[in-house]
Structure formats: C-alpha cells, structure tokens
TORFILUM-85951 format. One line per field, with one value per residue (C-alpha): residue in one letter; residue number from 1; x, y, z negated. Coordinates in steps of 0.25 Angstrom, whole numbers, padded with zeros to 4 digits. Example, Ala and Ser with C-alpha at 12.3 -4.5 7.8 and 13.67 -1.06 7.14 Angstrom:
<atoms>
code <- A S .
pos <- 1 2 .
xx <- 0049 0055 .
yy <- -0018 -0004 .
zz <- -0031 -0029 .
</atoms>
This chain:
<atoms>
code <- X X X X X X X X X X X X X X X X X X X X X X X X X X X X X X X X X X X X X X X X X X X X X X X X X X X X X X X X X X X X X X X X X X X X X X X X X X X X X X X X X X X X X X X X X X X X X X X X X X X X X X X X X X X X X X X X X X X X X X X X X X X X X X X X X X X X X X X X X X X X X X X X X X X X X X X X X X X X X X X X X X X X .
pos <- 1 2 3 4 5 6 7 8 9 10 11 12 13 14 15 16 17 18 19 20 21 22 23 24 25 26 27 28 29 30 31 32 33 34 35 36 37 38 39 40 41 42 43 44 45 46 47 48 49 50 51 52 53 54 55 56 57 58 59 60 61 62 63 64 65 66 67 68 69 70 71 72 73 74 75 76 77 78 79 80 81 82 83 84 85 86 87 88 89 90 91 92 93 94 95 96 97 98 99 100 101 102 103 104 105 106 107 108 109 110 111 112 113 114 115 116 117 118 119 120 121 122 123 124 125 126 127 128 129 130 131 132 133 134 135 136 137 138 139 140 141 142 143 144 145 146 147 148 149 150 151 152 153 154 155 156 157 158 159 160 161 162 163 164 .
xx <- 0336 0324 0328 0342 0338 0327 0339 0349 0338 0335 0350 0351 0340 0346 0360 0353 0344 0358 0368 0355 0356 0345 0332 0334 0347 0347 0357 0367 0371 0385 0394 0396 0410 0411 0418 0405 0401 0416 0416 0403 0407 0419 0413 0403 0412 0413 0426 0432 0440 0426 0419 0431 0430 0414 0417 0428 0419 0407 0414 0418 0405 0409 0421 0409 0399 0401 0396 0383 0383 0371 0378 0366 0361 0354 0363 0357 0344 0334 0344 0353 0365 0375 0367 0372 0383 0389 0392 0384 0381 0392 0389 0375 0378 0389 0379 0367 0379 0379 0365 0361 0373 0371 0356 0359 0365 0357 0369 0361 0357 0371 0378 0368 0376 0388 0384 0377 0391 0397 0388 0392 0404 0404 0397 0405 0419 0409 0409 0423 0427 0421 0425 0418 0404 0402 0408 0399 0386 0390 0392 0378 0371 0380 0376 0361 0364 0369 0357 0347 0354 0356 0340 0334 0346 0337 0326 0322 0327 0316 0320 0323 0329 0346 0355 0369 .
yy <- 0227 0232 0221 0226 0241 0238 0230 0241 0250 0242 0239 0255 0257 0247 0254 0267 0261 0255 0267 0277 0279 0275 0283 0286 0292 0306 0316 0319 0333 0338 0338 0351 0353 0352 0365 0373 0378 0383 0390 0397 0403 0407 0415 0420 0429 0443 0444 0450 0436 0429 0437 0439 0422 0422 0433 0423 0411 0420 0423 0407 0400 0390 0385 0384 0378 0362 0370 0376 0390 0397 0411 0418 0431 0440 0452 0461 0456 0470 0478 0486 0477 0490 0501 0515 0508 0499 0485 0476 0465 0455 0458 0454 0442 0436 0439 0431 0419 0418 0418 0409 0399 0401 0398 0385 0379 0382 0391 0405 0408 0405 0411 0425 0436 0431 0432 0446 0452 0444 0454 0466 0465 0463 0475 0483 0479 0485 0498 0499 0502 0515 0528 0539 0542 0530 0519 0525 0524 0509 0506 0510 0504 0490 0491 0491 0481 0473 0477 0471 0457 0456 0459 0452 0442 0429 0430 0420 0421 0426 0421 0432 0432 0427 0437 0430 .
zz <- -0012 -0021 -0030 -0033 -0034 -0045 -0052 -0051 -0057 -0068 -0071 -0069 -0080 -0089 -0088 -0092 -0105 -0110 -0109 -0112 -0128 -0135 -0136 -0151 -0149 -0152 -0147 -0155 -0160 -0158 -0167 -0173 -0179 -0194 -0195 -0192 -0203 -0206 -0193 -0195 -0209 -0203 -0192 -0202 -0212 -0214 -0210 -0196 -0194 -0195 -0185 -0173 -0176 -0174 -0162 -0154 -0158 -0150 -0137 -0137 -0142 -0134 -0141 -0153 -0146 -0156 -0166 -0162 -0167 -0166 -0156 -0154 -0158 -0157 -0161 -0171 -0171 -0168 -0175 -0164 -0159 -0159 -0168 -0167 -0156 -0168 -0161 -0172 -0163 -0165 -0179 -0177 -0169 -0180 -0189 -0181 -0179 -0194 -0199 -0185 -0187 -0205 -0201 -0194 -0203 -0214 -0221 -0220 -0234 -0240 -0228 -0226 -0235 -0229 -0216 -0217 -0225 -0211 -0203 -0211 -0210 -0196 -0194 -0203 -0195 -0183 -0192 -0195 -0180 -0184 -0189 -0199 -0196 -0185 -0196 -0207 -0198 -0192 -0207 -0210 -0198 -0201 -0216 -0210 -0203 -0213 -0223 -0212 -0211 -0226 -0228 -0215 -0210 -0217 -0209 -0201 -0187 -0176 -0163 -0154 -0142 -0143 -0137 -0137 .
</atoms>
C-alpha cells in the first residue's frame, strides 16, 4: 500500500512538472486593443461631443477595462473642487485623465496645450449655465484656473492620496 501511494505521488509530481510552463516563461501582458490611442484622443478634445464621450466612458469603466486607462484623480488637485459653488470637478478630473493617460504613454509634451484648451473649455461650458454677474465671475475664476494648469500642469506628479 505504501508502495503504490509513493508511486501515485511521483506519477502526480510528474504530471504537474509536464503541464506546468517552464520557469522562464513570463506572464504575458494583455493585449491592449490597437485603437487606443484613437480612443483617448477622442476623449481628450475641446469639444462637448468629446467630453459627454469621456463622461459615459467614466460611468462604465468597465466596458474600457482592455485598454488600461489610468481613471484616477485627484479632482482639482489643492485648488477648490467647486470654487465660489462652480462645479469644476469633472473639469479637473477629464483634465487628470488626459495628462495621466498622455503621461503614460509618453504623448505629454505634444499633447499639453491641447489638453489644457480641453480643460478650459470644459470649465467654460460650466460658466455658460450662468447669467450676468454669476457667469462673469465663474469666467474669471475658470480663466485662473486655466492660467494655473497652463503655468504649473508639467510638473512632475507628487503622489497624493487618489480620490476616484
């Protein structure tokens, strides 16, 4: 009986080192869809289409996981999220998305002014739901806004606590 169990174990063990891969065999990244950088250009543009595109994308992250976009933020970094009660943050969030995702993949320089006029724009259409003295002072506080990230957007990253 002890025989036959120290067979089956061996047999077992043998079993096991011929259907295990071999030591050097790395695991393989996934395959991230080809279309990637398309995609993220085409969530990243001034425009209104582009950002109700990012926003759905957002609420169904997902549907997006295959191609590993960096979601996180951190809002408007230590500027107030919703200054003077303008809702900036989902301007501030598009905006990390772009300079995280642009970082990623090495396409920040060529991609910062675009991505800043992407933030302003947002900001601005955040403006435009206002009237007379209101719009005139968002308008101000966005063009501050816009003014910081054009001056001090292409520093470095500090790691500070994500907030998704």
């Amino acid at each position: 009986m002890r025989a036959r169990a120290s067979a089956l174990a061996t047999c077992a063990a043998a079993a096991v080192l011929l259907l295990a891969p071999p030591a050097s065999a790395a695991p393989r990244a996934p395959l991230v869809p080809a279309d990637k950088p398309q995609v993220l250009t085409g969530w990243t543009q001034p425009s209104g289409a582009s950002q109700s595109a990012w926003a759905a994308a957002r609420g169904n992250r997902d549907a997006w996981a295959a191609y590993g976009f960096d979601w996180s933020t951190d809002y408007c970094t230590t500027s107030p999220d919703n200054p003077f009660g303008f809702p900036f943050r989902m301007a501030c969030a598009r905006h990390d998305f772009g300079y995280r995702n642009y970082k990623a993949a090495m396409g920040f320089p060529a991609a910062k002014s675009r991505l800043d006029e992407m933030f302003r724009s947002d900001l601005n259409r955040v403006c435009a739901r206002y009237a007379g003295v209101r719009r005139t002072s968002c308008e101000g506080t966005a063009w501050t806004y816009y003014q910081a990230v054009r001056a001090f957007g292409a520093t470095p990253e500090v790691s500070v606590a994500q907030r998704t």
